[in-house]
Backbone bond lengths (Angstrom), bond angles and torsions (degrees), N, CA, C in turn:
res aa  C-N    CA-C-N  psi(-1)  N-CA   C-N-CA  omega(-1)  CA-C   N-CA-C  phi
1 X - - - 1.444 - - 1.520 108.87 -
2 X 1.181 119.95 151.12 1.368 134.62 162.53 1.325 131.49 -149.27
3 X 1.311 122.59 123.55 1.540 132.85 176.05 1.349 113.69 -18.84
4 X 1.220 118.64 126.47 2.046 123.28 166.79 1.444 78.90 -58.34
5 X 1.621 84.20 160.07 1.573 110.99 167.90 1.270 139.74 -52.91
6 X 1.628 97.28 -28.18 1.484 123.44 169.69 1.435 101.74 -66.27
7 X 1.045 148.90 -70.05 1.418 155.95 -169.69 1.996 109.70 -48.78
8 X 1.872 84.35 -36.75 1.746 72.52 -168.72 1.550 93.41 -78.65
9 X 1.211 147.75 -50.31 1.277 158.49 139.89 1.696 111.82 18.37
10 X 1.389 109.02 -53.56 1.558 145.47 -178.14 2.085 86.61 -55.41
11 X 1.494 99.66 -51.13 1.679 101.50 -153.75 1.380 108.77 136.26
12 X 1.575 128.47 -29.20 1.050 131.63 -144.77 1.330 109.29 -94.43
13 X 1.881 130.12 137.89 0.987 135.95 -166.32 1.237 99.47 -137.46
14 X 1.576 122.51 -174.68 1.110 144.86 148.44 1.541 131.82 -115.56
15 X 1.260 139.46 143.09 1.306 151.00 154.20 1.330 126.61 -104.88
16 X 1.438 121.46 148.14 1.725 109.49 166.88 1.516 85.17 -94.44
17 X 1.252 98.29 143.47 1.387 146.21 156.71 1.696 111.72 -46.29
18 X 1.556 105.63 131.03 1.734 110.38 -168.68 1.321 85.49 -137.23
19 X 1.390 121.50 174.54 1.428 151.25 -179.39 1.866 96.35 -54.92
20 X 1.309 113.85 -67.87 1.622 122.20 172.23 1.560 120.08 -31.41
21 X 1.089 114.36 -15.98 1.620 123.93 -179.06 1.345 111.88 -100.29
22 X 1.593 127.74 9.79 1.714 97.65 170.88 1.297 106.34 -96.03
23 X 1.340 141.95 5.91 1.417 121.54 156.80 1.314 112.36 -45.45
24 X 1.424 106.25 -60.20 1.638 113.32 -175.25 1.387 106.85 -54.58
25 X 1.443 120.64 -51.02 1.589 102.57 178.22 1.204 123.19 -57.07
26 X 1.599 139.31 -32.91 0.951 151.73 -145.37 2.002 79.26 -94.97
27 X 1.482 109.39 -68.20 1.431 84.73 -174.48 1.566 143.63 -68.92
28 X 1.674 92.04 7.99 1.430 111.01 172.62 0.983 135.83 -90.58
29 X 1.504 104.91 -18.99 1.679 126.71 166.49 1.596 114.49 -63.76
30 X 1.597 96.19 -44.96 1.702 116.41 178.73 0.890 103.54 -51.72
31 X 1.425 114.97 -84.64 2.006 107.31 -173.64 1.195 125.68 -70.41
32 X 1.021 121.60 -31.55 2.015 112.04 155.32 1.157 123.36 -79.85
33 X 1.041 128.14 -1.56 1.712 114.92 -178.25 1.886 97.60 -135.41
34 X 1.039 112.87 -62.58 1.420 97.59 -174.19 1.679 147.61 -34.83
35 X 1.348 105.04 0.38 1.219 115.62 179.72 2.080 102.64 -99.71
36 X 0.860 87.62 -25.23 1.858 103.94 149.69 1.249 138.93 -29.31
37 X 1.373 82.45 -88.35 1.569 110.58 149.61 1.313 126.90 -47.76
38 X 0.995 102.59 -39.06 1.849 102.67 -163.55 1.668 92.41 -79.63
39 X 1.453 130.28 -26.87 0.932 126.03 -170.15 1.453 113.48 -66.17
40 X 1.256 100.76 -43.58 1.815 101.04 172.56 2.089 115.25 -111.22
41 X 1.401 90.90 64.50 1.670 112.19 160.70 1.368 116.08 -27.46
42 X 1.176 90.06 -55.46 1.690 106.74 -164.59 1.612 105.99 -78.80
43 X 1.368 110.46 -9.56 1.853 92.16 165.94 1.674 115.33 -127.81
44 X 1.941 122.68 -2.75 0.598 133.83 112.75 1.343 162.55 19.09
45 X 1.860 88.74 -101.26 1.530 101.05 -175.81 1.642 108.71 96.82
46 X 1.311 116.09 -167.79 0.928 167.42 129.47 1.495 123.48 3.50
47 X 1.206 164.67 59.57 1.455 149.05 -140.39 1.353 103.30 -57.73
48 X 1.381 117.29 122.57 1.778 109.80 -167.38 1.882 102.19 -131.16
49 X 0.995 105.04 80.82 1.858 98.30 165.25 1.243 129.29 -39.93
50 X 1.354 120.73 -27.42 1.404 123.80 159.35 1.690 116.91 -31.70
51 X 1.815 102.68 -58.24 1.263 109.92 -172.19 1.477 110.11 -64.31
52 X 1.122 111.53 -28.66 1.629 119.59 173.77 1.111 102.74 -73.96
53 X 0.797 166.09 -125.98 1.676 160.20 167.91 1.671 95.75 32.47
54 X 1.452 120.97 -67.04 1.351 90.38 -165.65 1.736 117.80 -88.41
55 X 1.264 96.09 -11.60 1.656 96.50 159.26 1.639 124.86 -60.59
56 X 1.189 101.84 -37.79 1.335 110.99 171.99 1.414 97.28 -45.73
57 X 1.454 103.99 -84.08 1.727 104.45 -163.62 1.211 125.76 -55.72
58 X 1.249 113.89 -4.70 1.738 124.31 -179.93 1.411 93.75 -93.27
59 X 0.974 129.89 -17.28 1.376 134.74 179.56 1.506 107.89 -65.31
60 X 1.422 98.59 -39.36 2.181 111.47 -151.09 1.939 70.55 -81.79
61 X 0.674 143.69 -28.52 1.660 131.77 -160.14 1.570 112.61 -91.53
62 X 1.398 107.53 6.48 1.472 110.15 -174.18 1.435 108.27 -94.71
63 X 1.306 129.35 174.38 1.147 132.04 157.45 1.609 131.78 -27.79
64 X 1.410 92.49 -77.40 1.348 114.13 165.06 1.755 124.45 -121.65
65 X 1.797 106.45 127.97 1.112 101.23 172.82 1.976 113.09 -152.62
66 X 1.185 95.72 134.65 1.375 86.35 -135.60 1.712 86.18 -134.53
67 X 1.871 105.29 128.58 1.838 111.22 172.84 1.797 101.32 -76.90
68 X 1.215 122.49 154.22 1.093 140.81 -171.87 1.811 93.31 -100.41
69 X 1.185 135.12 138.34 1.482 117.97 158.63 1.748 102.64 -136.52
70 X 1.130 95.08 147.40 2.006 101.88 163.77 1.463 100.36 -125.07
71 X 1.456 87.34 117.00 1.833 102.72 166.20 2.130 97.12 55.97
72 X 1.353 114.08 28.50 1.344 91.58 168.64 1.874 106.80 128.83
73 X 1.484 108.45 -53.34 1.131 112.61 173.81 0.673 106.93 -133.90
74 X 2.158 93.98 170.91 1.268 113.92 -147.76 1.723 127.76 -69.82
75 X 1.352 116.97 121.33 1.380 93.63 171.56 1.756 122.23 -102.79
76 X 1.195 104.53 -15.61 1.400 119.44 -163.27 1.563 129.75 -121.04
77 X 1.461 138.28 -141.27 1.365 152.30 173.40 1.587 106.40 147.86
78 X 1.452 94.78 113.68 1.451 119.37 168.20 1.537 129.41 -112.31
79 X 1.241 130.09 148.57 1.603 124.40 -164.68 0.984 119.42 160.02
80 X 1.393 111.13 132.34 1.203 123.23 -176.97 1.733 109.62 -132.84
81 X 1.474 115.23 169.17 1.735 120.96 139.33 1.061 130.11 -109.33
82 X 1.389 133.13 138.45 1.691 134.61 162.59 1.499 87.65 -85.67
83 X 1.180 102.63 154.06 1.732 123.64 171.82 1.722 84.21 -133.79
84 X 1.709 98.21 -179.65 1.402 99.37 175.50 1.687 109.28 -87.39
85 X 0.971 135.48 -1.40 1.626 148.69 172.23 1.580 133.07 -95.83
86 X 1.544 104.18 -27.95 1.525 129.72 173.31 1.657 112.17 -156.76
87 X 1.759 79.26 -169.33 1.563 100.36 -169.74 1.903 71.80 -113.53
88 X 1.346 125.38 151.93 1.672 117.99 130.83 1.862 94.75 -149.73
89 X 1.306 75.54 -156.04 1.578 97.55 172.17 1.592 105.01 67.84
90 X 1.266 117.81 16.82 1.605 129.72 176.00 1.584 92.39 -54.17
91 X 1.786 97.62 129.72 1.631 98.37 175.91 1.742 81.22 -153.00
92 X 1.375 114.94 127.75 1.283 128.84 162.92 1.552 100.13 -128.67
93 X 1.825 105.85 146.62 1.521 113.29 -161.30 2.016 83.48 -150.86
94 X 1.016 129.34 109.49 0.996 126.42 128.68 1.413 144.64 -126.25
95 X 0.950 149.39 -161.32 1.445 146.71 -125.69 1.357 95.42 -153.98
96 X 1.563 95.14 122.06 1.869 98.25 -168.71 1.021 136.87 -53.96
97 X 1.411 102.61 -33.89 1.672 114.63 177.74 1.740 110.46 -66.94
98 X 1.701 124.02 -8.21 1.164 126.54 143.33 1.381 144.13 -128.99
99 X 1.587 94.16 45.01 1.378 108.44 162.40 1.801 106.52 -83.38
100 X 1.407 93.65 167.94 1.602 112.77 176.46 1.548 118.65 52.90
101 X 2.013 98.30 41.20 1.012 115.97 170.27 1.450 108.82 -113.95
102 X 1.579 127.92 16.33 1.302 128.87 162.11 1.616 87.54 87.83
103 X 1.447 149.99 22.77 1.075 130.25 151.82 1.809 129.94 -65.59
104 X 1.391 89.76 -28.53 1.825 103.50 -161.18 2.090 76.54 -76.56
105 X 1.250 109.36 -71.42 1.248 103.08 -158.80 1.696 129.83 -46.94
106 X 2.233 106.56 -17.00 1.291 120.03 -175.87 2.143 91.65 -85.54
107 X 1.154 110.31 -23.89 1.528 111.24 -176.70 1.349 90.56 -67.76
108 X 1.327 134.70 -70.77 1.428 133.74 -147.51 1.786 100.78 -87.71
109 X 1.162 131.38 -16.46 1.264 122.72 163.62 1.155 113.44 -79.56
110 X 1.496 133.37 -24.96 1.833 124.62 155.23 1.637 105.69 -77.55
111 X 0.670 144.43 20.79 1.667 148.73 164.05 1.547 103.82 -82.23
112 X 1.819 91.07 -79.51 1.551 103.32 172.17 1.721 119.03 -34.80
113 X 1.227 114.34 -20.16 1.593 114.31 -158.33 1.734 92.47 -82.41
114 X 1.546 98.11 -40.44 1.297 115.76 -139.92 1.867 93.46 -83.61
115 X 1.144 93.30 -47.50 1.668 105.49 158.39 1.355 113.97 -37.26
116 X 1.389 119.60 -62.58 1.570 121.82 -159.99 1.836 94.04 -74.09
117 X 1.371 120.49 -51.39 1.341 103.68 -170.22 1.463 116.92 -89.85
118 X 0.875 145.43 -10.13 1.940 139.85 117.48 1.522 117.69 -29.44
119 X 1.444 118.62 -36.37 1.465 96.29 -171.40 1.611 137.61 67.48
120 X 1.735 97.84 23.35 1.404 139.93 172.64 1.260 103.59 -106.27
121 X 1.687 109.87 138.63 0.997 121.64 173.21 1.986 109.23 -87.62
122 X 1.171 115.67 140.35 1.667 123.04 -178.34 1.629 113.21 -69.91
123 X 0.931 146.60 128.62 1.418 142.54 159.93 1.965 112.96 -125.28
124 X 1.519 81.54 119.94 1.991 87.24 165.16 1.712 101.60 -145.77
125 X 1.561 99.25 162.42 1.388 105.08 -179.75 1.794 115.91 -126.66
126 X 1.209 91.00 158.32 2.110 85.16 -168.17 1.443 98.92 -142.95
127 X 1.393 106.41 147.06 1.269 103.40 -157.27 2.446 98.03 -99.09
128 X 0.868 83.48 146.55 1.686 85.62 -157.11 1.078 132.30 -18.47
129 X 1.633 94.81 -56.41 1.852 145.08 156.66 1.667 94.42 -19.83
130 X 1.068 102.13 -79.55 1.713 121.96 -161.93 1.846 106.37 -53.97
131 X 1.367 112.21 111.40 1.399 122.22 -176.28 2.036 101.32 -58.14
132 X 1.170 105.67 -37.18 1.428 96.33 -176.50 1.545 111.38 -44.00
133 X 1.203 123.68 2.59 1.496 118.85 167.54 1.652 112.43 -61.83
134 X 1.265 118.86 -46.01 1.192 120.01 178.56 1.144 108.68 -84.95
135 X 1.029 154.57 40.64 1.408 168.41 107.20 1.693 95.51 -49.30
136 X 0.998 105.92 -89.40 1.443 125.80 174.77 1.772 95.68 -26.29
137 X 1.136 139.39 -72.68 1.453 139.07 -147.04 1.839 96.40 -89.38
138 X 1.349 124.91 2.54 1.186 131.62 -156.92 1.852 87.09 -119.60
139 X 1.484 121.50 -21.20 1.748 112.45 -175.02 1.351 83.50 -107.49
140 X 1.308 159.49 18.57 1.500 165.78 141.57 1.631 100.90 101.23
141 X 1.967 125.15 41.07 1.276 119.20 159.73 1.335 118.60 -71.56
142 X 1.133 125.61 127.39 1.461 134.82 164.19 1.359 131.90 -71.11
143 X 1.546 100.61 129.99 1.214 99.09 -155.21 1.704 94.50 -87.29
144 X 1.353 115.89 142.24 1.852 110.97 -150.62 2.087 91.77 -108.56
145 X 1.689 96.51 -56.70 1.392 121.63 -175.32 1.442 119.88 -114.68
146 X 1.511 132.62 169.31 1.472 127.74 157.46 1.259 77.89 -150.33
147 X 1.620 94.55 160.01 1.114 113.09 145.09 1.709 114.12 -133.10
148 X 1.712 114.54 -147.81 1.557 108.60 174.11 1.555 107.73 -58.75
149 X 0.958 134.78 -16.17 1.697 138.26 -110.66 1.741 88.36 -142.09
150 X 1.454 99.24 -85.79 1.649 114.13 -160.43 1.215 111.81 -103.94
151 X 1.218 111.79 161.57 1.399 125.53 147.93 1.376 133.35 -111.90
152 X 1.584 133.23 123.08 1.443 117.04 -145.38 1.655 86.99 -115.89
153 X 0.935 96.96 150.54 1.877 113.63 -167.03 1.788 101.32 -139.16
154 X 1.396 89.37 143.18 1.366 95.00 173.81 1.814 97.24 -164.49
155 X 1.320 99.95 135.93 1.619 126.38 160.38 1.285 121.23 -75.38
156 X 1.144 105.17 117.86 1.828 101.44 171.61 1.707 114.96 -100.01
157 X 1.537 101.76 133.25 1.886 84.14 -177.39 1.161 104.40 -68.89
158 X 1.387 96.12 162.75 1.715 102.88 155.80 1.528 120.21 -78.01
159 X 1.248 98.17 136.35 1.803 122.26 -175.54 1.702 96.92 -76.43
């Protein structure tokens, strides 16, 4: 994948991801996602960096996983897996002060691509709280399941 022109224009790049980057993930999870979390304690838990740590590294083993940068630093974390049956494990993380710069939607519109010409169906999950759901229901993902917690989404290619 690579940024439209508009984005690189913006500042915005990409990197693969090395061992030296889970501070940044770890502090990217914090301020974009943890207020999330905290919302549902009770299924949760606990704020645990451990789990970040090993998400991180389960991360470095995926297909794609990729640092977000503007002008240099970090703003983001993108990643996914192809299996031979799907796309899942969709995890986009950025950092508020650069959200609703058309990154989430250029990530999930090369998904969709990647979906339609594989002939894999897409799967990601969002936790209720988190507005990026309508992001999600706004590129035409279907919402499949809920529960208290999530919402499970999945793209079907076109046949």
């Amino acid at each position: 994948m690579e940024f439209t022109q508009k984005l690189k224009e913006k500042g915005f790049s990409l990197l693969d991801v090395s061992n030296k980057d889970l501070d940044d993930f770890i502090y990217t999870e914090k301020v974009s996602h943890h207020k999330y979390v905290a919302q549902h304690k009770s299924f949760f838990g606990e704020w645990n960096e451990q789990i970040l740590k090993d998400s991180f590294y389960d991360k470095m083993q995926m297909t794609y996983f990729k640092r977000i940068l503007k002008n240099g630093e970090t703003a983001g974390f993108l990643s996914f897996n192809e299996k031979a049956d799907k796309i899942d494990s969709t995890f986009l993380r950025i950092l508020p002060r650069y959200q609703n710069n058309g990154i989430g939607t250029a990530f999930l519109s090369h998904l969709q691509k990647l979906s339609n010409t594989s002939n894999k169906p897409l799967y990601l999950v969002a936790i209720r709280t988190n507005p990026a759901h309508e992001l999600y229901r706004s590129l035409e993902f279907e919402c499949y399941n809920e529960d208290e917690v999530f919402y499970y989404f999945r793209y079907n290619y076109n046949i």
